[in-house]
C-alpha positions as CSV (number, residue, x, y, z in Angstrom):
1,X,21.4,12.5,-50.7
2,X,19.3,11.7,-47.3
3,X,16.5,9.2,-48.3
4,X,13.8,10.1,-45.1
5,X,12.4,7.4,-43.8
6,X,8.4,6.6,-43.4
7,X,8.3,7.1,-39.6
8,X,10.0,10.5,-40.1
9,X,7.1,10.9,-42.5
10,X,4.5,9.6,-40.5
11,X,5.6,11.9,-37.3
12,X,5.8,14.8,-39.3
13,X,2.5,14.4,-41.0
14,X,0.5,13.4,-37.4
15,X,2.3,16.8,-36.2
16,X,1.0,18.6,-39.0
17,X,-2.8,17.3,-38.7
18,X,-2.2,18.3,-34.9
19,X,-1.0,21.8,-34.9
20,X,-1.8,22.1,-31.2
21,X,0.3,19.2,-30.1
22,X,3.8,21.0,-31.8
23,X,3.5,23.5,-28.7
24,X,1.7,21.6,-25.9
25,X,3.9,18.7,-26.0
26,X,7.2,20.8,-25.4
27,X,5.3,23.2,-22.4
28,X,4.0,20.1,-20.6
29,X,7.8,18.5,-20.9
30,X,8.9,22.2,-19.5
31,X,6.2,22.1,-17.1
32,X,7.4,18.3,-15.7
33,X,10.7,20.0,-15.3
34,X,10.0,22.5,-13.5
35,X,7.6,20.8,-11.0
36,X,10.7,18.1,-10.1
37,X,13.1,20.6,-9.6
38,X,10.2,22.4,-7.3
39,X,9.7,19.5,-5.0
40,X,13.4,18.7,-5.3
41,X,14.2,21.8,-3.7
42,X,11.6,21.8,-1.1
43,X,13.1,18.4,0.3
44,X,16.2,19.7,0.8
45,X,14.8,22.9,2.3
46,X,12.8,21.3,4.5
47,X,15.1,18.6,5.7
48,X,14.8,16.2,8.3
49,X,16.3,16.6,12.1
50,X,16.9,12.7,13.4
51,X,16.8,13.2,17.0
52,X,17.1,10.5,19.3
53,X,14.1,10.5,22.4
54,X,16.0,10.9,25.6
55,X,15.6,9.1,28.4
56,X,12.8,10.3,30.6
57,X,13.4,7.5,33.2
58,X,15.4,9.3,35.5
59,X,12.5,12.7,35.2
60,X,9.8,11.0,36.6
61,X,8.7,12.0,40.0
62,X,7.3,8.7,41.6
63,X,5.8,10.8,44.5
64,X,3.1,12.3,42.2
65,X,0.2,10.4,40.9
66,X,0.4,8.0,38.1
67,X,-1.9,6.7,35.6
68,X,-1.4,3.7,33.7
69,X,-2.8,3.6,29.8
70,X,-4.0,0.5,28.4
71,X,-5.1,-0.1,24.9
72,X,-8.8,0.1,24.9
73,X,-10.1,-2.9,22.8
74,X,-14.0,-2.6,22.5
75,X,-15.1,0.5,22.5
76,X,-18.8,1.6,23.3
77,X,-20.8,4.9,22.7
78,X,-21.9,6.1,26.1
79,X,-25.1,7.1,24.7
80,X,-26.1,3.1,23.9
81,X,-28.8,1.5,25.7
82,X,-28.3,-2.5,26.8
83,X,-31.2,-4.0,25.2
84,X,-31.8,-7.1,26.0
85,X,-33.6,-9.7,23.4
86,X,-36.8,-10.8,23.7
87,X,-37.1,-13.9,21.6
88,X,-40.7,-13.6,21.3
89,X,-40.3,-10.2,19.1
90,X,-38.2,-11.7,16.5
91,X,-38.4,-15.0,15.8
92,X,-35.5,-17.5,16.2
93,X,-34.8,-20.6,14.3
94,X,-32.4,-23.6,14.5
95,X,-30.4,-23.3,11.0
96,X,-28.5,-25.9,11.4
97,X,-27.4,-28.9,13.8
98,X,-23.4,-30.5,13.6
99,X,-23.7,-33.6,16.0
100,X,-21.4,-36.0,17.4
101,X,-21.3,-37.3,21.0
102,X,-18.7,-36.0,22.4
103,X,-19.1,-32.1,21.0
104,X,-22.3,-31.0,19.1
105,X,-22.6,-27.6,17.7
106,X,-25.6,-26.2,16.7
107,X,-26.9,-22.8,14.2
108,X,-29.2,-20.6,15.0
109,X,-30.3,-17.3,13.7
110,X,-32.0,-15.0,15.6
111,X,-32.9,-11.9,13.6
112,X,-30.3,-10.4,11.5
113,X,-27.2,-12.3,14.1
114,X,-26.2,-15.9,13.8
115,X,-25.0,-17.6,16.3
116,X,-22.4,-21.0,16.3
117,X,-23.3,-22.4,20.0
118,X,-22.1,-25.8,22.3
119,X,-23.7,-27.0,25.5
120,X,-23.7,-24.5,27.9
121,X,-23.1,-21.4,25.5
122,X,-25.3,-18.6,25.9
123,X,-27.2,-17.5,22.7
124,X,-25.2,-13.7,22.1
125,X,-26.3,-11.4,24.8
126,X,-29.2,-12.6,26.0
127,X,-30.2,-15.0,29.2
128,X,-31.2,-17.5,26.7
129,X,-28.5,-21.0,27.4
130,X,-28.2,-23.6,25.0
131,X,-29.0,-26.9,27.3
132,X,-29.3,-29.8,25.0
133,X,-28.4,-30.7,21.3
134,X,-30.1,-33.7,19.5
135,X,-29.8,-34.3,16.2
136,X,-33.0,-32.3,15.1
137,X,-33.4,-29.9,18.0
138,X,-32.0,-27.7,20.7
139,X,-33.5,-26.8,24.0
140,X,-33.0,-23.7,25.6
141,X,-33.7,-22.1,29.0
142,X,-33.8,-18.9,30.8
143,X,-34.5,-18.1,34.1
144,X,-37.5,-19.9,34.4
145,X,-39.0,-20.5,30.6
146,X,-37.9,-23.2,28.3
147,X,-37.6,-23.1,24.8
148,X,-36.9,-26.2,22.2
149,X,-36.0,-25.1,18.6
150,X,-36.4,-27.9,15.8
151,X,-35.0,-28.0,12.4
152,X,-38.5,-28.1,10.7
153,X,-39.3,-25.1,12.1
């Protein structure tokens, strides 16, 4: 006599609350099947050529014009316009000062850019040049104006 066992039981009865699953389980197991041996067969149809580049060294006609292609790093939309920053249209404030003697670095924001600058940096794009760094403050200078930025403010 075969004594059935309680995960026989338990399978049997979760397939009999689920009526559905007795035929969908075995038609998606069909369907996985068939989609392998699909894509199998493609790969094989399809199959790769390997073929090595030949050498066009020896084509090249070095009479005719030749152009050189480098990799073009920044790129630019033709259709911007060089603004340059007026720093009396958005203010521009002195975040923060790192200062030793030998190389003091200062902070400052100027609208929605911050900038890390030395002696003799220019601030981003503009004419503005960082002249002097104390301890509290910066001077700048343009062409002819000059501009000190404090910490307070």
């Amino acid at each position: 006599m075969v004594r059935k066992s309680d995960s026989d039981s338990a399978l049997k009865k979760f397939f009999d609350e689920n009526r559905s699953l007795k035929f969908l389980l075995p038609l998606l197991a069909v369907l996985i099947v068939v989609m392998i041996i699909v894509n199998l067969r493609g790969v094989k149809e399809k199959g790769t050529v390997s073929q090595v580049p030949s050498n066009t060294a020896g084509q090249i006609d070095t009479n005719q014009q030749q152009v050189e292609v480098l990799p073009q790093i920044i790129r630019s939309d033709s259709n911007d316009i060089d603004i340059k920053k007026d720093p009396f249209t958005e203010p521009m404030r002195l975040v923060g000062v790192v200062y030793s003697k030998s190389r003091p670095t200062a902070v400052v924001k100027w609208g929605s850019y911050s900038y890390i600058v030395e002696k003799e940096d220019f601030l981003g794009d503009s004419d503005w040049k960082v002249v002097e760094i104390d301890k509290n403050q910066i001077t700048l200078e343009s062409d002819t104006d000059r501009m000190v930025l404090s910490l307070d403010g």
